[in-house]
C-alpha positions as CSV (number, residue, x, y, z in Angstrom):
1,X,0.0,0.0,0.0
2,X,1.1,3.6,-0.7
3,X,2.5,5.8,2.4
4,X,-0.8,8.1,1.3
5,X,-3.0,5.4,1.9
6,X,-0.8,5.0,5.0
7,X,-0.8,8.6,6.3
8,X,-5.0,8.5,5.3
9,X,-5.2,5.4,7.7
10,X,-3.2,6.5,10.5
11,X,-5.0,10.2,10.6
12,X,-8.2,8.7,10.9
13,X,-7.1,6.6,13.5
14,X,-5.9,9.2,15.8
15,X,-9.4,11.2,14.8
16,X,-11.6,8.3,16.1
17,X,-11.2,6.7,18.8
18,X,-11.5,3.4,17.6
19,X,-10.5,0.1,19.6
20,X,-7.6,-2.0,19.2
21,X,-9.5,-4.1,17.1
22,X,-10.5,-1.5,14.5
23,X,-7.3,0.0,14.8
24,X,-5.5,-3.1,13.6
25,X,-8.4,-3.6,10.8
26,X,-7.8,-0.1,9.8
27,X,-3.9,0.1,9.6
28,X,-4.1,-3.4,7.6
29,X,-7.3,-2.6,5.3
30,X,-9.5,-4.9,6.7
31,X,-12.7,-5.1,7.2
32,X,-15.6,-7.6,8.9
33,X,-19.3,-8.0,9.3
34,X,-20.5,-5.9,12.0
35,X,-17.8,-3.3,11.4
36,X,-19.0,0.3,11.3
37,X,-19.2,1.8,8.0
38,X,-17.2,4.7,8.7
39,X,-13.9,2.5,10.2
40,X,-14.8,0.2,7.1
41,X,-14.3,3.2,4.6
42,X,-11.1,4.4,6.1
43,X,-10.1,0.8,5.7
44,X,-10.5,0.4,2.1
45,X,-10.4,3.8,1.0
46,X,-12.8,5.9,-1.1
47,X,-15.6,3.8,-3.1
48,X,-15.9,4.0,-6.5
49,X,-20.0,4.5,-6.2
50,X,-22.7,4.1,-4.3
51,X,-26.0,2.7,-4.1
52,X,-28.9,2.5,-1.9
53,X,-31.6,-0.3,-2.1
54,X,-34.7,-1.0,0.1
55,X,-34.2,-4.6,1.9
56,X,-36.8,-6.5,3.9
57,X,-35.3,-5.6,6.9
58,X,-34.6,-1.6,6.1
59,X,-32.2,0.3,4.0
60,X,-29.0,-1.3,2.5
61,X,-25.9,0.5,1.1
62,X,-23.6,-0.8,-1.3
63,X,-20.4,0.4,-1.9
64,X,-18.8,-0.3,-5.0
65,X,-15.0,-0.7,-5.9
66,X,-14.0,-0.8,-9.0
67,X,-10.3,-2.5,-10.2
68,X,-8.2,0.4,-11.5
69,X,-7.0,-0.4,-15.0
70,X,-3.6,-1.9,-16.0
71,X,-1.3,-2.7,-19.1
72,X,-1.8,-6.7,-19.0
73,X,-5.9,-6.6,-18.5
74,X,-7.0,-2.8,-19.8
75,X,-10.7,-4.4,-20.5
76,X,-11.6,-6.0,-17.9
77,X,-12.1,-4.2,-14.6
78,X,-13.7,-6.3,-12.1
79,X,-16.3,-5.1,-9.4
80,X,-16.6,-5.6,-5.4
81,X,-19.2,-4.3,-3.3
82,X,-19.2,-4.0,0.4
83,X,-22.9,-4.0,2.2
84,X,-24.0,-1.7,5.1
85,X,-27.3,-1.6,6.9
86,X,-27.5,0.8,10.1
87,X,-24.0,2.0,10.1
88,X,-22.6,-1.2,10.0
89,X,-21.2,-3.7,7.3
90,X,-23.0,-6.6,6.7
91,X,-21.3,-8.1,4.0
92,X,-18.8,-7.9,0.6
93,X,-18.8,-9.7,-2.7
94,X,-15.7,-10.1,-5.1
95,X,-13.3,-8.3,-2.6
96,X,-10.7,-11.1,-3.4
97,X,-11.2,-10.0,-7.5
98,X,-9.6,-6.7,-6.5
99,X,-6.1,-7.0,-6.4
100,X,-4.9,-4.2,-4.1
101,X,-7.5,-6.0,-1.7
102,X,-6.9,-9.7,-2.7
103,X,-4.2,-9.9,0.3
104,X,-6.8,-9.4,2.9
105,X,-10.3,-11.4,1.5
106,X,-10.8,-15.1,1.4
107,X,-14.1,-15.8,1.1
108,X,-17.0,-13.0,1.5
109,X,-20.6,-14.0,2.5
């Protein structure tokens, strides 16, 4: 990861008072279910879009990550999307598809 993506990480960090555990998820660009959305964010960095749709049990945000281009695969720019419903994260899909993330996901819901 970059030192900006670093320096964005550690700021928020010291802004929030966030627990240990968030902390760590933060720093490393983590994230799991029940995490807030804001700690969650700061994690991954900026999403590429978001969307709103009405669940059975309430509103659900998705946030949507988009992989950035390169020279060996210019076409095809896979999509992840991280789920929120009251603050919190519920869920991801296609994290792992998302190279500057595939590190950190195995598995999603």
């Amino acid at each position: 990861s970059s030192m900006l993506t670093d320096d964005r990480r550690e700021s928020y960090v010291r802004e929030h008072e966030l627990s240990e555990t968030d902390s760590i998820h933060v720093m490393e660009g983590r994230i799991y279910r029940g995490m807030s959305i804001g700690h969650a964010l700061a994690a991954l960095g900026p999403p590429d879009g978001q969307d709103t749709a009405a669940t059975a049990d309430g509103m659900r945000i998705e946030y949507m990550y988009k992989s950035r281009p390169n020279a060996f695969d210019p076409g095809n720019l896979p999509r992840a999307y991280v789920y929120a419903q009251d603050q919190g994260v519920t869920g991801w899909t296609d994290l792992d598809k998302i190279p500057r993330f595939d590190a950190y996901y195995e598995g999603g819901m």
